[in-house]
C-alpha positions in Angstrom: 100.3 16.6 67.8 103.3 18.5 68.2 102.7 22.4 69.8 105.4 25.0 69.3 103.9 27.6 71.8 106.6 30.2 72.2 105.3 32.6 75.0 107.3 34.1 77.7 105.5 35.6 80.5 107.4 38.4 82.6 105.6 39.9 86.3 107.2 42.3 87.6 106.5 44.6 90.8 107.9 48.0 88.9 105.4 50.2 86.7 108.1 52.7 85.9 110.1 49.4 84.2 106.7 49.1 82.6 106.1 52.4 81.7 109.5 53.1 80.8 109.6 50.1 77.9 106.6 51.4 76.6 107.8 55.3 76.0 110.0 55.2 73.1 111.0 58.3 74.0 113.2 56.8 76.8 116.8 55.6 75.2 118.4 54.7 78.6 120.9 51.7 78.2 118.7 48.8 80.1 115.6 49.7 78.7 117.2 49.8 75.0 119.0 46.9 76.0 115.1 45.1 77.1 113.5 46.6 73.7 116.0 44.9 71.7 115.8 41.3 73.6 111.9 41.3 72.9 112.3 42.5 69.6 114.8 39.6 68.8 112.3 37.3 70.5 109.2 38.5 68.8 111.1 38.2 65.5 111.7 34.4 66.5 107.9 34.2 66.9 108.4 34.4 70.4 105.2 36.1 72.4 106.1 38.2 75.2 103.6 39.5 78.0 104.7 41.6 80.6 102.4 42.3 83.6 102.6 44.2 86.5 102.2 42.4 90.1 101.7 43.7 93.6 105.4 43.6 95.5 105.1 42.0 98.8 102.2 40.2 97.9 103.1 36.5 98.7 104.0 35.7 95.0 107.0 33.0 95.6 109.0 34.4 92.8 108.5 37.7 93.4 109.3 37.1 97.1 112.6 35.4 95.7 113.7 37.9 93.4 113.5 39.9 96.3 115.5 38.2 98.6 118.3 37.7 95.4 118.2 41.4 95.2 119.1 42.1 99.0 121.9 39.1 98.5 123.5 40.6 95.5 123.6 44.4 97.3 125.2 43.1 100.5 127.6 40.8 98.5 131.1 42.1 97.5 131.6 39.2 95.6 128.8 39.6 93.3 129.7 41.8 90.1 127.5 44.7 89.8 126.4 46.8 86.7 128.7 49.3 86.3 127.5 51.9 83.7 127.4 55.2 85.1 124.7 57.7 84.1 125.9 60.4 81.6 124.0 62.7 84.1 126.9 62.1 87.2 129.7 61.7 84.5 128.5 65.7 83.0 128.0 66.3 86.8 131.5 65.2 88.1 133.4 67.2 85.0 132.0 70.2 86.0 132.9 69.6 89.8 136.0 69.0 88.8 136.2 71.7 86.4 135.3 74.3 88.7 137.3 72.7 90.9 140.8 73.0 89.3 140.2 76.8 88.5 
């Protein structure tokens, strides 16, 4: 008997990530950029769960994504994300606006 169970199970230790998919209200680039990846999935028959855990618990993957985390922000060889919030862009124009008069 051949099973094609398609279900992708995601834990993560941040409620406002949570939160954030589930208010369509919220159009910021990652969490479109997440919406659009389960969407594709789900329409691939894909099931997708996502669960909040405890941080600092003791859950081994947790506990590693953790320590990845802490690598990648002391590493300068590591490429970072590099979008920059409209927020600081609108902020910076004016600074520099005023700035200039």
């Amino acid at each position: 008997m051949e099973t094609n169970d398609k279900t992708a199970l995601k834990y993560t230790d941040s409620r406002i990530t949570l939160e954030s998919l589930k208010n369509r209200e919220n159009h910021k680039y990652l969490v479109e950029k997440i919406r659009i990846k389960v969407i594709e999935m789900e329409n691939q028959d894909w099931k997708i769960k996502l669960t909040w855990i405890k941080a600092h618990a003791g859950y081994q993957g947790n506990e590693l994504a953790e320590l990845t985390v802490k690598e990648a922000a002391t590493n300068s060889n590591i490429e970072c994300y590099k979008r920059i919030p409209k927020s600081t862009v609108r902020r910076e124009l004016s600074d520099n606006s005023v700035t200039k008069l």
